[in-house]
N, C-alpha and C positions, 0 to 999 in steps of 0.2 A: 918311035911309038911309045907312048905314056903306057907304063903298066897300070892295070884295071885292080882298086882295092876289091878283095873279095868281101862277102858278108861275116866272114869267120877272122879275117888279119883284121877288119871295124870293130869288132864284137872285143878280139883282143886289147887293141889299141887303146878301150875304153879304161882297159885294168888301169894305164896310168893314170888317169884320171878320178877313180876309185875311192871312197871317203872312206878309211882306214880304222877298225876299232883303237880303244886305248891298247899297246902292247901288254901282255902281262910282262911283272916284275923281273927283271933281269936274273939272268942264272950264271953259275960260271962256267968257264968254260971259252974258247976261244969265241969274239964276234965273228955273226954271219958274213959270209963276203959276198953275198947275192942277199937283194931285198924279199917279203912276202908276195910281194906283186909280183916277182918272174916264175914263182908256182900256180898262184894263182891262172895268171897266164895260159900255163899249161895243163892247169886242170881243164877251162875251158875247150882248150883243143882237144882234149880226151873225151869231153861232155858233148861235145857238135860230131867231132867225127865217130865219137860210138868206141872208143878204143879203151878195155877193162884196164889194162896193166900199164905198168910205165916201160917195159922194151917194147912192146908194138905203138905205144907213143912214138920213141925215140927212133925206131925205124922207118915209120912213117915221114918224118921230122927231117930224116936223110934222105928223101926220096929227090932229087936234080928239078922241082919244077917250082915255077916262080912264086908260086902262091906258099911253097913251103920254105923256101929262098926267104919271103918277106917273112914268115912266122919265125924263123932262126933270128933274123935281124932283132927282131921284137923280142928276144928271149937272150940276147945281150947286154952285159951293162958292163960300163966300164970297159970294151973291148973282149970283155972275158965269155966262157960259154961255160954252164955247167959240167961236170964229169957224168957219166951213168950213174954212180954212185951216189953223188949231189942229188941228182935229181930223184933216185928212188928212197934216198933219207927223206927229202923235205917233200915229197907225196908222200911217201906215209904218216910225217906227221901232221899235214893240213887240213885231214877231218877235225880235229878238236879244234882248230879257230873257226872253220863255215858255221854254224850256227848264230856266233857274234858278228861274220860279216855278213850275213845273209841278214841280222837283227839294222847293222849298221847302213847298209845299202837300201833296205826300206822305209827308215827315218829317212835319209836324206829322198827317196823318194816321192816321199806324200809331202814333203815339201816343194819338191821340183811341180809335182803332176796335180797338186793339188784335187785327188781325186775326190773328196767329201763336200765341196761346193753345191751346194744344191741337197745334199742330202745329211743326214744323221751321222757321225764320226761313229762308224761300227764298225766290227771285222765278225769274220767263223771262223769258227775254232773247229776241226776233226781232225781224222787220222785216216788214211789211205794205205789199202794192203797191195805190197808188193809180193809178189811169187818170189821164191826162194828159186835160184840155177842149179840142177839138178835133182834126183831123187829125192825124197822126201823122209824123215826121219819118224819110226811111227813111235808111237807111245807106250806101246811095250818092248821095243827095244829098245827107245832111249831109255826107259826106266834098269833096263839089263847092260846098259852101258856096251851094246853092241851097236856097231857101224855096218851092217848088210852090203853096204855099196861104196864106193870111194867117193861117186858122183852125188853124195849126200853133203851138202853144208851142216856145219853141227853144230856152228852160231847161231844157226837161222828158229826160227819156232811155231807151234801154231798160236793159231786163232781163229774164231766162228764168225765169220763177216754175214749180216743179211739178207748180204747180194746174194754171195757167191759159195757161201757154207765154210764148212772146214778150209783153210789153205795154211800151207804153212810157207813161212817166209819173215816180213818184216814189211813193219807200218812204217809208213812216212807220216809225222805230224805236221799240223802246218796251220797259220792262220792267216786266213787271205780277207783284204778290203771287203765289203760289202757296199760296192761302189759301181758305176758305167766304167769302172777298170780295175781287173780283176789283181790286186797287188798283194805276192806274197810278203807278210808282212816279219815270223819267225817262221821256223822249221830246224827238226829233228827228227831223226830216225833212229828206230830201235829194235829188238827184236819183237815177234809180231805177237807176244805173249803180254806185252806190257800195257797196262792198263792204261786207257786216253788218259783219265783224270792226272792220275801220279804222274805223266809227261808234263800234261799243262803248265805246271808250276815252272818247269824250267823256259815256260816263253814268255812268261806273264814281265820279265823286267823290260823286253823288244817293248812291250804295247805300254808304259808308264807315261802319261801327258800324250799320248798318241788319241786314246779314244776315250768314248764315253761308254759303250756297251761294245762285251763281248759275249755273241751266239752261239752255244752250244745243246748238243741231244743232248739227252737223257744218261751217257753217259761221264758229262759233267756235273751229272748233280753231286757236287760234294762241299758238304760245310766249310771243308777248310780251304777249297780252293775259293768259295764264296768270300771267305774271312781275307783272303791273298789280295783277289781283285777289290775288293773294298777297300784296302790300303793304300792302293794302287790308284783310286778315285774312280774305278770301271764297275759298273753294274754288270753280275753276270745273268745271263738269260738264257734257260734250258727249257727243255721237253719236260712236262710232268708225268713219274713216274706212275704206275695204274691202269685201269680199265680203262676204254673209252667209251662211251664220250664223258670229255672231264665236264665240269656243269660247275664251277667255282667260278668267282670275281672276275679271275684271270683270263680266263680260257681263250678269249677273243686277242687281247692283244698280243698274248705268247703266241697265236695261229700266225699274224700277219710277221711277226718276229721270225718263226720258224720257216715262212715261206721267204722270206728276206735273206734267211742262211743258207736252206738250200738251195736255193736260186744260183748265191756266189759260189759254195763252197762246190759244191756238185759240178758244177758249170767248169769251173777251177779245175775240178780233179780229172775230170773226162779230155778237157783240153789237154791240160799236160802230159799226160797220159798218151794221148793221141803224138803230142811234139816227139817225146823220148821214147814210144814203143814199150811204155812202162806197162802194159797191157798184157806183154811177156814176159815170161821170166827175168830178171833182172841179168845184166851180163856178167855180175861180177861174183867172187864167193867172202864170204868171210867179214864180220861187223865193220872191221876196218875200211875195205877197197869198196862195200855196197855205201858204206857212211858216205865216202867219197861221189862214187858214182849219183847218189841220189841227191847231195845236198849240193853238191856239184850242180846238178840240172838245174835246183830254183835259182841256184844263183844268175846262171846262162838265162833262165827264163827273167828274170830281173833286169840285165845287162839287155836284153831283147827288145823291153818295152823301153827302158831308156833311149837305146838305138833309135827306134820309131818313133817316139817323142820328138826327138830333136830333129827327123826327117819328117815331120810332118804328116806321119802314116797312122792310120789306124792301130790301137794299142790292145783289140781282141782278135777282131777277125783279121784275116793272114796271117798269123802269128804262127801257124804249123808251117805253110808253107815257107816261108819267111828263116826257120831254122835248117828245116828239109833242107835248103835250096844251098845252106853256107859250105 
């Protein structure tokens, strides 16, 4: 009997195929003896099956059944297997490339998916508050530089979201298509104190010959990010700050602009959201393993629609069940 690929060994198997940013500049030091694709690899299995650390990876990973049998195969090169050690160096240092490959894998894929046919070359631009895992650190004891509780993240920070009020924790930034498919396009994550605009800049090189407008609230309004995108060849388009109703030139077609943004970004954020259970607190603690865990996830949400693409499946709806199910 033919072993059956599962949705999670497909989802991996893509890594080889994966369009790979430029390395940075060589250091010294002995060469790698494993490539960045058998981490990556294994971030994904950490991002599907929900597993914060790299020992409850690697035990998993041990477990006698065929579908982890195929994931170990897949996690070999050259004959060889990572040590524990291997593997918990290079997860910790693979948060600082997901940003370029998450940059890299959405170039190549609005060239695959061609999702702007038919419509305006835009993306949105926000930020998304994740809940911080465990207690919550208040304001006057960080300021006394006490720690109340051990179950307190002390990376973590707040912020006033006008959903949901105060929370502390950490934003996920991110600019998704403004398209019949919802494609993240950059993403990073910070602590949740950090202002949208000052992030932007670090995604604006993802979107360069990609688009012609990028939609953002009101708290994109910043001259200098204006001056960024300008260079860039992108028209930036915000919410005007003010009373309402605004009654200037504008007003009418920044409304149909802003219902175009939220439409995508909102739509975006609740979905994903829904995929990874990001609704809850996050499972992991600490800038480093959340970096991971969250930038982790677009990337697997990236890999998802590719998957589906090429299966012929719908590239919004299913798309919860579709990972649930790996």
């Amino acid at each position: 009997m033919v072993a059956q690929t599962s949705t999670l060994v497909a989802l991996v198997a893509l890594i080889d195929r994966l369009p790979m940013p430029a390395p940075p500049a060589g250091g010294r030091g002995h060469p790698r003896v494993y490539s960045d694709r058998l981490f990556l690899k294994a971030l994904v299995i950490m991002v599907v099956k929900r597993l914060p650390t790299v020992p409850l990876l690697l035990a998993v990973l041990d477990q006698p059944t065929p579908e982890m049998q195929q994931l170990q195969a897949l996690l070999r090169e050259r004959g060889r297997y990572p040590s524990r050690r291997t593997f918990e160096r290079r997860l910790t240092a693979i948060p600082e490339t997901l940003s370029a490959q998450i940059a890299c894998l959405g170039r190549y894929l609005l060239d695959l998916l061609r999702p702007f046919q038919g419509c305006g070359r835009a993306a949105a631009i926000d930020s998304t508050v994740l809940r911080a895992n465990g207690g919550v650190w208040h304001k006057k004891d960080r300021e006394a530089n006490i720690v109340p509780h051990s179950s307190i993240d002390t990376e973590a920070h707040w912020t006033k979201s006008g959903w949901h009020g105060w929370v502390y924790g950490w934003k996920l930034h991110l600019v998704t298509t403004v398209a019949p498919v919802w494609l993240p396009l950059a993403a990073e994550l910070t602590p949740a104190n950090t202002a949208d605009n000052e992030s932007a800049f670090a995604l604006l090189d993802a979107l360069e010959g990609a688009l012609r407008f990028l939609l953002g609230d009101a708290a994109y309004t910043d001259p200098e990010l204006q001056e960024e995108c300008e260079v860039r060849s992108i028209t930036l388009v915000t919410t005007k700050r003010g009373p309402y109703p605004h009654t200037d030139d504008g007003v009418e077609v920044r409304r149909i602009f802003h219902q175009l943004r939220s439409h995508a970004i909102e739509n975006f954020n609740g979905q994903f959201k829904g995929i990874f259970d990001a609704r809850q607190p996050v499972p992991t603690r600490g800038l480093l393993a959340t970096r991971r865990f969250a930038l982790g996830a677009v990337l697997v949400y990236q890999l998802a629609v590719w998957h589906r693409f090429e299966a012929g499946d719908d590239l919004r709806v299913g798309l919860k069940p579709f990972l649930k199910a790996a």
